[in-house]
DRENTORKOL-3810 file (N, C-alpha, C; in nm, 4 decimals):
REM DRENTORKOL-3810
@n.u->11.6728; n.v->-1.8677; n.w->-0.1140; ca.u->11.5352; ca.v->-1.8275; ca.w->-0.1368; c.u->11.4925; c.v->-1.7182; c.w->-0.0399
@n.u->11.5513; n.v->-1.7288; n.w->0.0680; ca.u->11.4857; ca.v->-1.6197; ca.w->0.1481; c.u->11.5332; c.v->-1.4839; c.w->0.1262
@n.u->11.6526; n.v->-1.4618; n.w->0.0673; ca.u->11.6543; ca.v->-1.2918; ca.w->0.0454; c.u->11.5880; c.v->-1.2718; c.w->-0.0881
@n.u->11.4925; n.v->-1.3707; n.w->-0.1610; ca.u->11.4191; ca.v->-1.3507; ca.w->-0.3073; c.u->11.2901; c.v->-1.3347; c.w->-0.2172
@n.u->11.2716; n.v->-1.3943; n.w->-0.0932; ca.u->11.1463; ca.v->-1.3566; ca.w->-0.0147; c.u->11.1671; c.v->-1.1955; c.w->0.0874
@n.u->11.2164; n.v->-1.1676; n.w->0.0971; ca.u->11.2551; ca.v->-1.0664; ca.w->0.1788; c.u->11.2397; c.v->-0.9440; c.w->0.1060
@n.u->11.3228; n.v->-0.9876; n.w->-0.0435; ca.u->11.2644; ca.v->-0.8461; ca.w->-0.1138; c.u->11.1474; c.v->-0.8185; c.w->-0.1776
@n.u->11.0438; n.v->-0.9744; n.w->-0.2093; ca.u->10.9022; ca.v->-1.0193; ca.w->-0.2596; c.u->10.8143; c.v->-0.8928; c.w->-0.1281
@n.u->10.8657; n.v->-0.9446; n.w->-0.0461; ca.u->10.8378; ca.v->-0.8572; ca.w->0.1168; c.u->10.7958; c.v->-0.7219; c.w->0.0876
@n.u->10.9464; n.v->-0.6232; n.w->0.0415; ca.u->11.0107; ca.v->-0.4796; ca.w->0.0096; c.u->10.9296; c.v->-0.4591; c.w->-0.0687
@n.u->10.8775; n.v->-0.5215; n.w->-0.1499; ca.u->10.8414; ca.v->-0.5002; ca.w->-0.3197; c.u->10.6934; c.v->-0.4936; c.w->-0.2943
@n.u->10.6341; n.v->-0.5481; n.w->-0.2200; ca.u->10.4596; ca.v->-0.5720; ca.w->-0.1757; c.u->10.4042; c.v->-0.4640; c.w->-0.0824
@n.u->10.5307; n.v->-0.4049; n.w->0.0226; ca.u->10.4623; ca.v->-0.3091; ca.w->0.0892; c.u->10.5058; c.v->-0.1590; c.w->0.0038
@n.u->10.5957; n.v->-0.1207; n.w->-0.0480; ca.u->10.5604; ca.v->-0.0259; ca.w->-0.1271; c.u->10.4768; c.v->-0.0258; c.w->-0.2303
@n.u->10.4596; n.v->-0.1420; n.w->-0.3050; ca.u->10.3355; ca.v->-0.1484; ca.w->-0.3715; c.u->10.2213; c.v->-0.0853; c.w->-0.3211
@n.u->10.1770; n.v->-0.1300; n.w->-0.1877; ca.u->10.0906; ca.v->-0.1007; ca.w->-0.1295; c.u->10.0511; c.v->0.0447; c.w->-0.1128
@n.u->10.1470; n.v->0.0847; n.w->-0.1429; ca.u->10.1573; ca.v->0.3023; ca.w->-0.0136; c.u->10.1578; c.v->0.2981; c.w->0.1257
@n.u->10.1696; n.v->0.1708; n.w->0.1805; ca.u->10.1583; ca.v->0.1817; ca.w->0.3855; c.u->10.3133; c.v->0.1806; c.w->0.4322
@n.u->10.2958; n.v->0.1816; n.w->0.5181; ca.u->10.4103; ca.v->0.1622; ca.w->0.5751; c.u->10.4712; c.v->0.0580; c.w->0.6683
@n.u->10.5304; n.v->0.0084; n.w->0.6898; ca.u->10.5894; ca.v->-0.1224; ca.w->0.7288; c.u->10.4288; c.v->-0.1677; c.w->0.8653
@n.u->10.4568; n.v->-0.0429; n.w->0.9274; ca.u->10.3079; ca.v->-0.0984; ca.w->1.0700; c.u->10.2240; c.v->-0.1063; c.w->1.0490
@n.u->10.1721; n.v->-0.0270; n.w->0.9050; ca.u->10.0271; ca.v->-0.0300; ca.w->0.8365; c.u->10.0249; c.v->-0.1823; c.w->0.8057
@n.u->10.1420; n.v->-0.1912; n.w->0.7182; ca.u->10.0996; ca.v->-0.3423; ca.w->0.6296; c.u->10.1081; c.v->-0.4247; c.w->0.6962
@n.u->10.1624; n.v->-0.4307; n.w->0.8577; ca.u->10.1475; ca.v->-0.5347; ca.w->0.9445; c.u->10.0329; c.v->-0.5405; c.w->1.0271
@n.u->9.9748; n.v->-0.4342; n.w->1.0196; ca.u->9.8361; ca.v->-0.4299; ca.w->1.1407; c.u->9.7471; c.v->-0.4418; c.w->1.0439
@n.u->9.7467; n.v->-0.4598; n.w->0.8878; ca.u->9.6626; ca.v->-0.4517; ca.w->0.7855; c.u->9.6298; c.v->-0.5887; c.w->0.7884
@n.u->9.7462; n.v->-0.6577; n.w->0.8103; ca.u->9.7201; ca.v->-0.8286; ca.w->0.7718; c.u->9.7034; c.v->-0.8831; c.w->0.8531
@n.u->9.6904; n.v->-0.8267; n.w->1.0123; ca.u->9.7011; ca.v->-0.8717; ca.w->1.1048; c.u->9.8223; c.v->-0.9761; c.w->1.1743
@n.u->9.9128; n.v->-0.8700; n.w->1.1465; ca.u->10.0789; ca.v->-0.9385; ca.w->1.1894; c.u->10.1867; c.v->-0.8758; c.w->1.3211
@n.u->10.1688; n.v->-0.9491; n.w->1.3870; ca.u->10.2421; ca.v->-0.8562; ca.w->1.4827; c.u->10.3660; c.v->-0.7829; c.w->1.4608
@n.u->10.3948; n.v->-0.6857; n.w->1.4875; ca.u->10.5026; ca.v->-0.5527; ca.w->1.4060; c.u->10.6217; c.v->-0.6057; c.w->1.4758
@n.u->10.6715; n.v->-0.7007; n.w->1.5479; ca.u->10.8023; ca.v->-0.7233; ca.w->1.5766; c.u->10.8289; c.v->-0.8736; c.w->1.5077
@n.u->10.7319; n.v->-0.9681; n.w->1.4808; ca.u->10.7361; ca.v->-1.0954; ca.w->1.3741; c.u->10.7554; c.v->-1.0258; c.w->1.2152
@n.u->10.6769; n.v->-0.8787; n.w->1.2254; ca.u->10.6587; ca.v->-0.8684; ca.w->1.0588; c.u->10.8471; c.v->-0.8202; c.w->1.0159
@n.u->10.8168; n.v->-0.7550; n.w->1.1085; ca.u->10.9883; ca.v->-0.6299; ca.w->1.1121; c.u->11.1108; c.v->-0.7363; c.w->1.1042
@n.u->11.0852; n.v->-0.8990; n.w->1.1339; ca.u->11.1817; ca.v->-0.9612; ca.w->1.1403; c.u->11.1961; c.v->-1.0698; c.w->1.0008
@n.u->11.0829; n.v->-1.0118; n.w->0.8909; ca.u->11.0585; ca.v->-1.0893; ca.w->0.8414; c.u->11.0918; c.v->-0.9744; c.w->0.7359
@n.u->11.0734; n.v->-0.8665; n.w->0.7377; ca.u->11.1562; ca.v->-0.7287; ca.w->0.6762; c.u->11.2978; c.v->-0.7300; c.w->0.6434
@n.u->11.3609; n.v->-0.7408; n.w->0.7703; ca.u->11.5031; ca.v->-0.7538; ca.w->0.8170; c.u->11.6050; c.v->-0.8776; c.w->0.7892
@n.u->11.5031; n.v->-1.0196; n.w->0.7487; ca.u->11.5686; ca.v->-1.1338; ca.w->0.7313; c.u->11.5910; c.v->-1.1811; c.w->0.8408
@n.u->11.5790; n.v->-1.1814; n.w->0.9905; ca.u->11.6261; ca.v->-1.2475; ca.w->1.0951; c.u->11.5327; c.v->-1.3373; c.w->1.0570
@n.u->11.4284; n.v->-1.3448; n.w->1.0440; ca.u->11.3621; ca.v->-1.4910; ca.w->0.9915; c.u->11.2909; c.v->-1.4847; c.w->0.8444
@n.u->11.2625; n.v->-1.5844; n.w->0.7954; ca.u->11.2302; ca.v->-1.6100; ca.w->0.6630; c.u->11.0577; c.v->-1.5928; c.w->0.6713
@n.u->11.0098; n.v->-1.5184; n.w->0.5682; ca.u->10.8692; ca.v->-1.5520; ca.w->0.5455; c.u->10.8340; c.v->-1.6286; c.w->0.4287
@n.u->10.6972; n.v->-1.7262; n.w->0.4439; ca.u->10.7005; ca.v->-1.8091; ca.w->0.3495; c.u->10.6280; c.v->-1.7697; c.w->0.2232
@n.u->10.6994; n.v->-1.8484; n.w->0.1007; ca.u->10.5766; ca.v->-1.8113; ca.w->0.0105; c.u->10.4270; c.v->-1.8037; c.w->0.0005
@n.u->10.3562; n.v->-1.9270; n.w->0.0832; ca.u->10.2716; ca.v->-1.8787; ca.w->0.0332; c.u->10.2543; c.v->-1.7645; c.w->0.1473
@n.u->10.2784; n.v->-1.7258; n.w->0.2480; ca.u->10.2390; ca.v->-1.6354; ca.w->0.3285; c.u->10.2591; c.v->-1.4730; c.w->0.2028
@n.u->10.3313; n.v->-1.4850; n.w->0.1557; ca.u->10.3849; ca.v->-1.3266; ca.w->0.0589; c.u->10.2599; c.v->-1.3795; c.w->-0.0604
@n.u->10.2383; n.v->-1.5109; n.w->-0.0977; ca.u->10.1129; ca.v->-1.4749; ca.w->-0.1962; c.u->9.9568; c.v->-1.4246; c.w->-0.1139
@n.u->9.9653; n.v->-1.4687; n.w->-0.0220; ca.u->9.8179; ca.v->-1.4221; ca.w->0.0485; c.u->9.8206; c.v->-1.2528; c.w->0.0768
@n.u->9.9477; n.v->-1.1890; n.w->0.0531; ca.u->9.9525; ca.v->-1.0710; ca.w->0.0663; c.u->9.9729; c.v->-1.0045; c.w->-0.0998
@n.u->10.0029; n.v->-1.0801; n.w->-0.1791; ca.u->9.9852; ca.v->-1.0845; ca.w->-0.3749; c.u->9.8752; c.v->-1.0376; c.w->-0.3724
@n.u->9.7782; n.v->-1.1269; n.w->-0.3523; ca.u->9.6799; ca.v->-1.1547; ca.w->-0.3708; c.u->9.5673; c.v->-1.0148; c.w->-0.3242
@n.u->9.6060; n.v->-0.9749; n.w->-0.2073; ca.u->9.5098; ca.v->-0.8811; ca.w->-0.1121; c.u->9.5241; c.v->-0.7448; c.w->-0.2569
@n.u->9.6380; n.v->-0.7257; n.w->-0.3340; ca.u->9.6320; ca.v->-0.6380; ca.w->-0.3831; c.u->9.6175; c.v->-0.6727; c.w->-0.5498
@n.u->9.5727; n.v->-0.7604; n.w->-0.5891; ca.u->9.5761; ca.v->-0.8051; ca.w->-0.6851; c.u->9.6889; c.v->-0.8583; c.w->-0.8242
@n.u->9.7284; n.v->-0.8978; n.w->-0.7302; ca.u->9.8642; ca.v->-0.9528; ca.w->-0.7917; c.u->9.9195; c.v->-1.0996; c.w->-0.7774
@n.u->10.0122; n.v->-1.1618; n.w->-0.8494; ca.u->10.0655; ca.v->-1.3291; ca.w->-0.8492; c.u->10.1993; c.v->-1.3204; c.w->-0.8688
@n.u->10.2569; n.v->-1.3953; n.w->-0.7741; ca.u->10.4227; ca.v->-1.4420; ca.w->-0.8217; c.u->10.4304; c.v->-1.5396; c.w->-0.8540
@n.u->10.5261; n.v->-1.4744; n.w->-0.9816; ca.u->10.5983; ca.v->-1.6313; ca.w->-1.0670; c.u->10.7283; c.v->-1.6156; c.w->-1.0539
@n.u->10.7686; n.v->-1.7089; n.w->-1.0425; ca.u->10.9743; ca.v->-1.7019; ca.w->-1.0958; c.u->10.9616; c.v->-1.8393; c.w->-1.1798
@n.u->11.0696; n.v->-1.7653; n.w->-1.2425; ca.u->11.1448; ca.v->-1.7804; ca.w->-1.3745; c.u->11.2522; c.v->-1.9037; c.w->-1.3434
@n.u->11.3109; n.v->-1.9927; n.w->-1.3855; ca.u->11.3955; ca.v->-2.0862; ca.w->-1.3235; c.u->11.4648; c.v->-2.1307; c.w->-1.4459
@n.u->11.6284; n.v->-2.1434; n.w->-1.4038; ca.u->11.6601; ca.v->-2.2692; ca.w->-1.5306; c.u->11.7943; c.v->-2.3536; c.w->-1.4481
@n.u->11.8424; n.v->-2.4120; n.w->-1.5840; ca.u->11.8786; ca.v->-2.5351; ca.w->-1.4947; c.u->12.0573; c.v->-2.4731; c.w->-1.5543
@n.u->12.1233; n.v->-2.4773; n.w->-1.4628; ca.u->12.2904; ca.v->-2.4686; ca.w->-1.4520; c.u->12.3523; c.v->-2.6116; c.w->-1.4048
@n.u->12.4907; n.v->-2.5733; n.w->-1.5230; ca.u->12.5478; ca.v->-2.7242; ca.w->-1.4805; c.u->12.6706; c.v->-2.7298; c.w->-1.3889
@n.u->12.6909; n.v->-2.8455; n.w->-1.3027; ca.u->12.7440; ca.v->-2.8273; ca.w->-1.1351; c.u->12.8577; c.v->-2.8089; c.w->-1.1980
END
């Protein structure tokens, strides 16, 4: 799940037009937590990426099905 969050990430700040420090000083995120949350050294959570959906008017859904083991 976290590199489907990482690129939810990629996908929200170009949405935006800012740039990685904009969209972190926008949301009020410190630029070395946000940059690591860019990069994958740590995971950001969903709902944290919907509260940033949201700022621009937007919702994530995924799609799911079921595979057999």
């Amino acid at each position: 799940m976290s590199n489907e969050n990482q690129q939810i990430l990629k996908d929200l700040i170009k949405l935006s037009g800012l740039s990685q420090k904009q969209f972190a000083a926008k949301h009020g995120i410190e630029y070395k937590k946000f940059n690591h949350w860019v990069t994958g050294y740590r995971n950001v959570s969903l709902p944290t990426l919907q509260l940033f959906a949201f700022d621009y008017e937007k919702s994530i859904v995924f799609e799911y099905k079921f595979v057999d083991l």
